[in-house]
C-alpha positions in Angstrom: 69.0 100.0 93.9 69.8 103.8 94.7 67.5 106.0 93.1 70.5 107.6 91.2 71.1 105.0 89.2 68.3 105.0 86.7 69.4 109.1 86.3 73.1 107.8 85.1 71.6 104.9 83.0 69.3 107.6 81.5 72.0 110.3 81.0 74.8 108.3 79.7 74.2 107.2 76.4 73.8 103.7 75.4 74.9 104.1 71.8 76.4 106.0 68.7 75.9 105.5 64.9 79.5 106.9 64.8 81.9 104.1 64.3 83.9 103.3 67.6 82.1 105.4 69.7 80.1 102.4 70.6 82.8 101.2 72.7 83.4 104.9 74.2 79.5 104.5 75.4 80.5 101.2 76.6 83.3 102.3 78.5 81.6 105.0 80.3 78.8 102.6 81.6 81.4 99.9 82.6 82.4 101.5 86.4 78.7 102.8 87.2 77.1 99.5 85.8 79.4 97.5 88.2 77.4 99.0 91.3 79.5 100.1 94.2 78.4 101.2 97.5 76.6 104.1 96.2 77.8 106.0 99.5 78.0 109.8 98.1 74.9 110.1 96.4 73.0 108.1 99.1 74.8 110.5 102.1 73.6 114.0 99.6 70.4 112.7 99.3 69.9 111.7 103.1 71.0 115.1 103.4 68.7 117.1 101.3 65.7 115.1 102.9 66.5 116.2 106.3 66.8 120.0 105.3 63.3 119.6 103.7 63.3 118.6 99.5 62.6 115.7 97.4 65.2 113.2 96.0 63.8 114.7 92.4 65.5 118.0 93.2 68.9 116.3 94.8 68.9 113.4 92.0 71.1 114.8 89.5 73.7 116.3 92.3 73.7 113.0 93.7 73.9 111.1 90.4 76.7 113.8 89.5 78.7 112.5 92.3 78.7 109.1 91.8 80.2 110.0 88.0 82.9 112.2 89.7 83.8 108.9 91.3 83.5 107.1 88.1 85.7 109.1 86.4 88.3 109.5 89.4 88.3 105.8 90.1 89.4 105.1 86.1 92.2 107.4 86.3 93.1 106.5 90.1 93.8 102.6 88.6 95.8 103.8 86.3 98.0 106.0 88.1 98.4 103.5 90.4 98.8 100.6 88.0 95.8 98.4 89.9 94.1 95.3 88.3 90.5 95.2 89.8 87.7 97.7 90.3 84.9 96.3 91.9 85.0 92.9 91.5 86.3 92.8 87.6 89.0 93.7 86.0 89.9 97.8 86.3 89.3 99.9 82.7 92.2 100.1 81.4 93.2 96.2 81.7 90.3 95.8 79.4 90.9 98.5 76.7 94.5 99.7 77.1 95.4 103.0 79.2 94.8 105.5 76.2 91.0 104.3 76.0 90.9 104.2 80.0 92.1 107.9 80.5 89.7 109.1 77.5 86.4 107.0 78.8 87.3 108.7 82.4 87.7 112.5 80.5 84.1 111.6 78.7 82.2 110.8 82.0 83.8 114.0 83.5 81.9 116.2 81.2 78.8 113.9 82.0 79.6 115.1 85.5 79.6 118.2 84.7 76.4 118.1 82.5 74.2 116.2 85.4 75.8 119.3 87.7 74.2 121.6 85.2 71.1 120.5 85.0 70.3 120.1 88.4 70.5 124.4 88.4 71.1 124.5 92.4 72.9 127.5 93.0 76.6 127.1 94.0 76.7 123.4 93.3 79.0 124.6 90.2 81.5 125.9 93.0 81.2 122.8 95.3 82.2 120.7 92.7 84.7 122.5 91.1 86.3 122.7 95.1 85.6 119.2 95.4 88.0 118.4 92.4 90.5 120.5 92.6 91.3 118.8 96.5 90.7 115.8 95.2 93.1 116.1 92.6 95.6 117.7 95.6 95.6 114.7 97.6 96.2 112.2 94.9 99.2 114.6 93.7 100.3 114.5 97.6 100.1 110.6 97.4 102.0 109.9 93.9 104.4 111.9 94.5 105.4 110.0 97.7 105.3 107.1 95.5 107.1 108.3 92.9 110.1 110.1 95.3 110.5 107.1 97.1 109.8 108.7 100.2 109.2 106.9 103.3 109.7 110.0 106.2 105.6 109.9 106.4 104.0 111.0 109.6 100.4 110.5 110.8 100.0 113.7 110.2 101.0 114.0 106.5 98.8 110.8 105.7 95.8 112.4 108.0 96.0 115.6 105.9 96.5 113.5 102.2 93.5 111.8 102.7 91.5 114.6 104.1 92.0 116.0 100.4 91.8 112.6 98.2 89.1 111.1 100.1 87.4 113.0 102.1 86.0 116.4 100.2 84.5 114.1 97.6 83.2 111.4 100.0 81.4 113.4 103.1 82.3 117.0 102.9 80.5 117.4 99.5 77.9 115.2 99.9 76.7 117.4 103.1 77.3 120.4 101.5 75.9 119.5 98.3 72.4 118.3 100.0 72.1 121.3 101.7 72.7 123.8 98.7 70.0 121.4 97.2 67.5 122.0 99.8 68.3 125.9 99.3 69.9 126.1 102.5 73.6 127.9 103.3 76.4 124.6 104.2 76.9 124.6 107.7 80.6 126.1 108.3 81.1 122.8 110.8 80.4 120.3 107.8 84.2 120.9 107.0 85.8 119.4 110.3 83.2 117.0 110.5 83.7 115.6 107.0 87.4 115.5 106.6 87.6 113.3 110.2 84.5 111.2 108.9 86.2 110.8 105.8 89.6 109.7 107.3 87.8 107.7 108.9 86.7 106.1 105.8 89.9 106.0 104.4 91.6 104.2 107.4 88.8 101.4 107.3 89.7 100.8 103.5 93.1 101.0 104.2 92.5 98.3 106.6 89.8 96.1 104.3 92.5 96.0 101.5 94.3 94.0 103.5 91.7 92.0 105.9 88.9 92.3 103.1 86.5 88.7 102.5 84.9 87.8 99.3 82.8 90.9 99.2 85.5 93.4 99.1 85.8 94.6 95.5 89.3 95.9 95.4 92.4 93.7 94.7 93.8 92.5 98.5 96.6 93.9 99.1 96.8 95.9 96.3 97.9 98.9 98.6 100.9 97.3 99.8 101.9 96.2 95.6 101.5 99.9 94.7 103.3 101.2 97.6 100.8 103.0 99.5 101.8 105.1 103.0 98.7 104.1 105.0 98.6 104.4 108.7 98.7 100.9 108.8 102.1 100.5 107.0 103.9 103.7 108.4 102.8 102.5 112.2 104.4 99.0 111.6 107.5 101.0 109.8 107.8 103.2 112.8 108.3 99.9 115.3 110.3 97.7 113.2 113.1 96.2 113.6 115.9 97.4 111.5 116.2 94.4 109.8 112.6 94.0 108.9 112.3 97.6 107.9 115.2 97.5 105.2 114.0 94.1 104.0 110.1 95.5 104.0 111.7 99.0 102.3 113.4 96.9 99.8 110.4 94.9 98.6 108.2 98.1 98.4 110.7 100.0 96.6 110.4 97.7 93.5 108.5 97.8 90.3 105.2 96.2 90.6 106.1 93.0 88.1 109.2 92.5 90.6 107.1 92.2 93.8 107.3 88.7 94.1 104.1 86.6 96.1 106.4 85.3 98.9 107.5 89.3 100.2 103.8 90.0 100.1 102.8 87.2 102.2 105.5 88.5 104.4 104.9 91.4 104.8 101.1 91.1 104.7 101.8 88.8 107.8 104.2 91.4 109.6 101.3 94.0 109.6 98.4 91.6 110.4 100.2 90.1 113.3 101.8 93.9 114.8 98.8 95.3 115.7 99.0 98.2 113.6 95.5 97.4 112.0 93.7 97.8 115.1 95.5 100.4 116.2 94.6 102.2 112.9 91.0 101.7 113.5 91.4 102.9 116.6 92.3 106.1 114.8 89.6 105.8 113.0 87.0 105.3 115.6 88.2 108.7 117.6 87.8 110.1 114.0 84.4 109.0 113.8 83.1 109.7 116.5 84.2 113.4 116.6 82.5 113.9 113.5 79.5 112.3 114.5 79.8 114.6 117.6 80.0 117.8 115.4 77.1 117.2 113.1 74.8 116.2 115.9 75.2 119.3 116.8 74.3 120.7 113.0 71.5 118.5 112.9 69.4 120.9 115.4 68.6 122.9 112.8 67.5 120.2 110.4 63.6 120.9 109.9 63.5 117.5 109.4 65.5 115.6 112.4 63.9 112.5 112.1 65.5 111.9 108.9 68.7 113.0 110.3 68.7 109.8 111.7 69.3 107.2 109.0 72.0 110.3 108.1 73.7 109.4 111.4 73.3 106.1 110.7 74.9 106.0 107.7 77.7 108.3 108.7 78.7 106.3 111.8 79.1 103.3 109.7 82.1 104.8 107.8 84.6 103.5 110.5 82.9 100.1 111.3 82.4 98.8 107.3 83.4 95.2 106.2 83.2 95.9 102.3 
């Protein structure tokens, strides 16, 4: 168990002699009770250590960010209409979306109160930077969606999840664990991050649809939502016209009209064109230029031997199988 998790157990709280607000408590614990990789917090801590302070000064920014991605993950399965969230059913297939979006607006504020507490100067700004990309990136993405456009380069979908993904998953973290440890963020944490964290992005791109038992997002629920990932827009790119139009045809439906035979289809197409392992190929350049940079920050770490399991954990962004 990461050492955050007792911090969120002991911050959200468990109950309410209010009527209903029972099931509010409830609904806030559901997504951190369900686990997950624990990635953020464990990368800010790993962080702080190897600038020089304790997890006890780092816990709340740590347990903070594992809250944002509570939060995010509630309203990110609803805007994109998803079924499961690690392994269950998502929030608002439980309760209905009204109670999802207001469970997700609760634990922000939680978010914002572990933020508070942990009184590290400038974490206030990180954060509220870290949201506000966030939020850019998932605006980039729906809108796509919603348009109906499919003129998607690499480029675009490098620089969408550079903002959805990779602030909040490796920029912040870094930054976050070195403003912890009373130290000024490294001005090469920012390349370093948002290729790490497109790294990370492509290799769940790729998991949602190659993902085994201990995956614990829907399979294939990228393609059923209509996702531009590298993976589809490289298969697009090299199709034949007739399998683009009948691929283009399928996507552009409603969810409830995407029938099972289409998906296997088309899950099959992208599986059997290479375009997977050409996207991890992506992924891997990604990776290691990051890894590259921050070996480079980690020099000044009075702590390098802890920089170690940091590496460690970074590297494995691009190589994950959950």
């Amino acid at each position: 168990m990461q050492p955050f998790w007792p911090y969120i157990d002991a911050l959200l709280p468990k109950g309410s002699p209010v009527p209903g607000i029972d099931l509010l408590c409830q609904m806030m614990r559901d997504y951190p009770a369900r686990g997950g990789k624990g990635l953020r917090g464990q990368l800010l801590l790993e962080c702080a250590a190897a600038f020089g302070v304790g997890k006890e000064r780092a816990l709340p920014l740590a347990a903070a960010l594992e809250l944002f991605q509570s939060w995010v993950l509630i309203h990110d399965d609803i805007e994109d209409a998803s079924e499961e969230r690690r392994g269950g059913p998502a929030l608002h297939r439980l309760h209905g979306i009204p109670l999802a979006i207001n469970a997700g607006d609760a634990l922000h504020a939680y978010m914002w109160q572990a933020v508070l507490s942990s009184a590290v100067p400038g974490a206030a700004e990180e954060f509220l930077a870290t949201v506000q990309r966030t939020a850019e990136g998932q605006h980039i993405e729906l809108l796509w969606i919603r348009s109906g456009t499919w003129s998607v380069s690499s480029a675009d979908y490098l620089q969408m999840v550079q903002l959805k993904t990779a602030h909040y998953t490796v920029v912040a973290p870094l930054r976050l664990g070195m403003l912890a440890a009373g130290v000024q963020p490294d001005a090469r944490l920012l390349p370093a991050g948002l290729a790490l964290g497109a790294a990370f992005q492509i290799c769940d791109d790729a998991l949602n649809l190659t993902g085994g038992p201990t995956y614990g997002k829907e399979r294939a629920g990228d393609l059923l939502e209509g996702k531009r990932t590298l993976i589809l827009l490289d298969w697009l790119a090299s199709a034949g016209e007739a399998d683009r139009q009948r691929a283009l045809d399928w996507l552009g439906r409603p969810r409830a009209e995407k029938d099972q035979a289409g998906l296997a289809w088309l899950e099959g197409q992208l599986r059997g064109s290479g375009a997977v392992e050409r996207a991890m190929e992506v992924a891997a350049t990604e990776a290691r230029r990051g890894l590259g940079i921050l070996a480079e920050v980690w020099k000044a770490a009075p702590h390098p031997e802890r920089t170690l399991a940091l590496q460690e954990t970074l590297a494995g962004l691009a190589d994950r199988t959950h």
